[in-house]
LOTI-251783 format. One record per residue (C-alpha): residue in three letters; x, y, z; residue number from 1. Coordinates in steps of 0.25 Angstrom, whole numbers, plus 5000, padded with zeros to 4 digits. Layout:
N
<site type="ALA" px="X" py="Y" pz="Z" seq="NUM"/>
...
# end
This chain:
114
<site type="UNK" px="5391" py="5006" pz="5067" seq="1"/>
<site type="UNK" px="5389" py="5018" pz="5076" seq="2"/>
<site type="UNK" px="5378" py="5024" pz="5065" seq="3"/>
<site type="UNK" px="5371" py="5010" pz="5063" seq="4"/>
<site type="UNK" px="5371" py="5010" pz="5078" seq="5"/>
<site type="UNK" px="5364" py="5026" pz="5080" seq="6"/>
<site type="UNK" px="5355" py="5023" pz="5069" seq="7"/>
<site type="UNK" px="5350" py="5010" pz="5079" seq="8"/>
<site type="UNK" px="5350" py="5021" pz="5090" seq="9"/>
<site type="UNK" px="5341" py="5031" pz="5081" seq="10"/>
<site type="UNK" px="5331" py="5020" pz="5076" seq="11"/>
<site type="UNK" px="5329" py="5013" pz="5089" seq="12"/>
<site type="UNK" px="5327" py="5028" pz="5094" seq="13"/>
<site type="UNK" px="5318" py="5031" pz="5082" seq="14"/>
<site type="UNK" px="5311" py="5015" pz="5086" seq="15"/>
<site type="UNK" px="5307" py="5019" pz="5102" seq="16"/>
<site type="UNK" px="5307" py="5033" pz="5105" seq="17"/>
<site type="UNK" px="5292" py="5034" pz="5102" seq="18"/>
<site type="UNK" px="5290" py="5022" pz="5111" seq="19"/>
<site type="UNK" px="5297" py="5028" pz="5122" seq="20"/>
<site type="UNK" px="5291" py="5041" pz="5122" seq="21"/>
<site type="UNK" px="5277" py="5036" pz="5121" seq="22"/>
<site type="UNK" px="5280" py="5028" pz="5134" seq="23"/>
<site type="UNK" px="5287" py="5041" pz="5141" seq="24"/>
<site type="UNK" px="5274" py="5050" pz="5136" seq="25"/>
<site type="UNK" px="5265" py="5038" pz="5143" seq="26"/>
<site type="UNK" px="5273" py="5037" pz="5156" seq="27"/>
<site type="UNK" px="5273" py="5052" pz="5156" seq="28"/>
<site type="UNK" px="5258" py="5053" pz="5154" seq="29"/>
<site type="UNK" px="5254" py="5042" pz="5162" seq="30"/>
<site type="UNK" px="5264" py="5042" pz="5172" seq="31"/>
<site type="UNK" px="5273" py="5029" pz="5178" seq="32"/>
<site type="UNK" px="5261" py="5020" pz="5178" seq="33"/>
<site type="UNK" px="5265" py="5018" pz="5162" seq="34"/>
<site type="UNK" px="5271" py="5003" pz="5162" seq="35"/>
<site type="UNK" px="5281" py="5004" pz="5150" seq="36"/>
<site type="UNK" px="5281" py="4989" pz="5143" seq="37"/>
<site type="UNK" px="5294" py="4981" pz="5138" seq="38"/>
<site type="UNK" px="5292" py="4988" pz="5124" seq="39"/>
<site type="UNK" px="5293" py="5001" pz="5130" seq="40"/>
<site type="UNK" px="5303" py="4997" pz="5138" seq="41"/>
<site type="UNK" px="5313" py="4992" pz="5127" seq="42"/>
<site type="UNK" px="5309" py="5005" pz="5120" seq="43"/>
<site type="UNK" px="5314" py="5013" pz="5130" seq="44"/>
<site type="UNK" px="5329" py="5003" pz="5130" seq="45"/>
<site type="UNK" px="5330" py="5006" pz="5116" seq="46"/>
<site type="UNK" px="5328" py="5022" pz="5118" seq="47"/>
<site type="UNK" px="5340" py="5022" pz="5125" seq="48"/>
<site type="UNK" px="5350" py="5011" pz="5119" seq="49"/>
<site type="UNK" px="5345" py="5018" pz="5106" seq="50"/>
<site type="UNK" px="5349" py="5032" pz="5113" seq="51"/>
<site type="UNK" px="5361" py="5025" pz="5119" seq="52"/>
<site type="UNK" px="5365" py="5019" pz="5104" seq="53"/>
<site type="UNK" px="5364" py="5032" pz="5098" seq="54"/>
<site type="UNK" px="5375" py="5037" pz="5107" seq="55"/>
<site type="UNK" px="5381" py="5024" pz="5103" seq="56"/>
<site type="UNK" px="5381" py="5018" pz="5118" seq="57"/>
<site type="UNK" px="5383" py="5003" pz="5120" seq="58"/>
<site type="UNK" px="5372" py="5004" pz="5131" seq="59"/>
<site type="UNK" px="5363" py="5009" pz="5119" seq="60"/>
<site type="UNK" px="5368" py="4997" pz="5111" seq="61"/>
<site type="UNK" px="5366" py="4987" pz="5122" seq="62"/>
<site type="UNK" px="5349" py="4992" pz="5125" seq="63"/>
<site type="UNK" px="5347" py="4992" pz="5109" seq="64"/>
<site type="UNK" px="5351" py="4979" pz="5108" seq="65"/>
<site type="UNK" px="5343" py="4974" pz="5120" seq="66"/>
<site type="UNK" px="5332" py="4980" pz="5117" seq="67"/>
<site type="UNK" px="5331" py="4976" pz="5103" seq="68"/>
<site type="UNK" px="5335" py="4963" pz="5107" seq="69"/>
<site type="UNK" px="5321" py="4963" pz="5117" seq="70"/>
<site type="UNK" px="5311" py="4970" pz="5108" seq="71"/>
<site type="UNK" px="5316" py="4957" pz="5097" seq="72"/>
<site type="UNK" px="5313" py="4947" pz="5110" seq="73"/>
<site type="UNK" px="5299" py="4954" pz="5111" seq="74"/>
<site type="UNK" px="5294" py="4956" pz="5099" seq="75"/>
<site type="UNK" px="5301" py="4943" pz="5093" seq="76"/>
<site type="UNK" px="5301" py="4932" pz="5104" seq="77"/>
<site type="UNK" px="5288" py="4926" pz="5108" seq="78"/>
<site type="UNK" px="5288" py="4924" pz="5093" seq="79"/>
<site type="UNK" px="5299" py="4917" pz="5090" seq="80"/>
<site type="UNK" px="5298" py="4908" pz="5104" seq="81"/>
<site type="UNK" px="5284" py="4904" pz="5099" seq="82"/>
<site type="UNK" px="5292" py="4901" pz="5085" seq="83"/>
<site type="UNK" px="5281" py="4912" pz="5076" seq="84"/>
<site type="UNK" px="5291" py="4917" pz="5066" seq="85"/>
<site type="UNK" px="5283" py="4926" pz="5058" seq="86"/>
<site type="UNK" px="5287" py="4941" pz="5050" seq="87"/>
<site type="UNK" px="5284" py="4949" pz="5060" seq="88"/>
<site type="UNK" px="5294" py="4942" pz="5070" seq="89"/>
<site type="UNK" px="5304" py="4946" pz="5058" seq="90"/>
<site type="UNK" px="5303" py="4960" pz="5058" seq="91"/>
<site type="UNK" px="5306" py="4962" pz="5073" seq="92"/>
<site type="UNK" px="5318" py="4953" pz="5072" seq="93"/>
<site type="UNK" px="5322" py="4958" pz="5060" seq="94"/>
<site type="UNK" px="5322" py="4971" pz="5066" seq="95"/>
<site type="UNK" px="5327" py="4971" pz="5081" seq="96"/>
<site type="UNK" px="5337" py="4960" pz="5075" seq="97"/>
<site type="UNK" px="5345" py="4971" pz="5067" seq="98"/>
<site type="UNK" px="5347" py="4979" pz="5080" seq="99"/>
<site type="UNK" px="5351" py="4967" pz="5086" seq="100"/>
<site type="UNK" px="5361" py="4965" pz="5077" seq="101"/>
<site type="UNK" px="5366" py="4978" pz="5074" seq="102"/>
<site type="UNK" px="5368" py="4982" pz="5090" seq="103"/>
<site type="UNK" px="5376" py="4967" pz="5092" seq="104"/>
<site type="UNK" px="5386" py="4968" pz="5083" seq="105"/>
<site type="UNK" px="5399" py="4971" pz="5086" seq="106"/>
<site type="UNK" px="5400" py="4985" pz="5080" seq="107"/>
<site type="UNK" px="5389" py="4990" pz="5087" seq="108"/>
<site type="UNK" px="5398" py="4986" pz="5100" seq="109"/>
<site type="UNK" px="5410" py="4994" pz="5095" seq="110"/>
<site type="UNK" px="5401" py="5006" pz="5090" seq="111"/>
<site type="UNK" px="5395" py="5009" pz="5105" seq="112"/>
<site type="UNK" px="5409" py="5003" pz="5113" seq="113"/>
<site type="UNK" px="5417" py="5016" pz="5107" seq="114"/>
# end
């Protein structure tokens, strides 16, 4: 579980470090007038819990698994409440699910507990 864990780690770092750096290149150009989203936001949570997962943390666990579990809420749920399931709500919830599953599951307790 530790490898299927740093993989996680690699791929969400892979998944948001151009996100992130583009937000520091415009705060850095533009100054603190730049008014990061909530995308930008979660990118920046998943940065660090992917970091932290590397190094097998359990606070790095803990901020993949939330914010996997609020990118799945905001790409997937005002589609569902308004009852529109279509293939493109799949692939999200495909996607964010597996993460979901993989960082909830009792091993991947035991792996970061040690």
């Amino acid at each position: 579980m530790d490898i299927v864990l740093r993989i996680i780690g690699i791929i969400w770092i892979l998944l948001t470090a151009v996100d992130v750096w583009g937000l520091i290149r415009r705060i850095f150009y533009h100054g603190l007038s730049v008014h990061p989203g909530l995308n930008n936001l979660l990118d920046i949570l998943l940065l660090a819990g992917a970091v932290g997962l590397l190094l097998l943390k359990e606070w790095g666990r803990w901020l993949v698994l939330i914010g996997c579990i609020a990118h799945l809420i905001l790409k997937v749920g005002a589609p569902l409440l308004h009852q529109r399931f279509s293939p493109s709500i799949l692939t999200p919830l495909v996607f964010y699910g597996i993460f979901i599953v993989l960082l909830s599951v009792p091993q991947a307790r035991a792996a970061t507990k040690k």
